[in-house]
N, C-alpha and C positions, 0 to 999 in steps of 0.2 A: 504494500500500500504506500509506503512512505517513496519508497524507489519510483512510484509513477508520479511523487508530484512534482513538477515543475522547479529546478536547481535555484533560481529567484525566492518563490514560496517555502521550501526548506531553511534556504540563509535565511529568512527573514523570522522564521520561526525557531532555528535553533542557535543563531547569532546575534541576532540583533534586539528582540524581545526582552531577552534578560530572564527567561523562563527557566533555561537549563543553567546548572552548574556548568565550569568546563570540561569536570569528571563525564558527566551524561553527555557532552556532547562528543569525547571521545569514544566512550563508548558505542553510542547512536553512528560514529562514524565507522568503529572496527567491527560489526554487523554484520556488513558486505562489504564487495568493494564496489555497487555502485554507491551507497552513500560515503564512503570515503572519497571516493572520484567529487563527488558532489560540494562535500562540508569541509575538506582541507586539501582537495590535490591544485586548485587554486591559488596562487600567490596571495589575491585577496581577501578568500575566503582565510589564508591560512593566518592573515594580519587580524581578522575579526575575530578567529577565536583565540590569539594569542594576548589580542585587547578585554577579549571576556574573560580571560586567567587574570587579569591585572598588570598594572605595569612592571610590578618585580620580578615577577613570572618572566613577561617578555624582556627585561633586562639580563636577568638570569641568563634566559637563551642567545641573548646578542643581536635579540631582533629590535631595529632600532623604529623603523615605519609605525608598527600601533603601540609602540612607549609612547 
């Protein structure tokens, strides 16, 4: 079900929202691989949920775009 909704619709509901931890959204990504294709094989995507860990998170990792 989740695999057929539309890669927009997904980001917007497990990134953007503030619904998911980034635990769950990891998860919800290693599922399959098309929701991983979907929720982090994206640079963008992978900036939004590195911004939904926090920015110590992402400093931690060296990602400097969603610090």
């Amino acid at each position: 079900m989740l695999c057929g909704l539309p890669p927009e619709l997904l980001h917007y509901l497990a990134l953007r929202r503030g619904w998911l931890d980034p635990q769950d959204v990891l998860a919800l990504a290693c599922a399959c691989a098309t929701l991983h294709r979907r929720l982090l094989a994206h640079p963008f995507a992978r900036d939004c949920f590195r911004a939904l860990a926090g920015v110590s998170s992402a400093l931690a990792a060296r990602a400097w775009r969603p610090a």
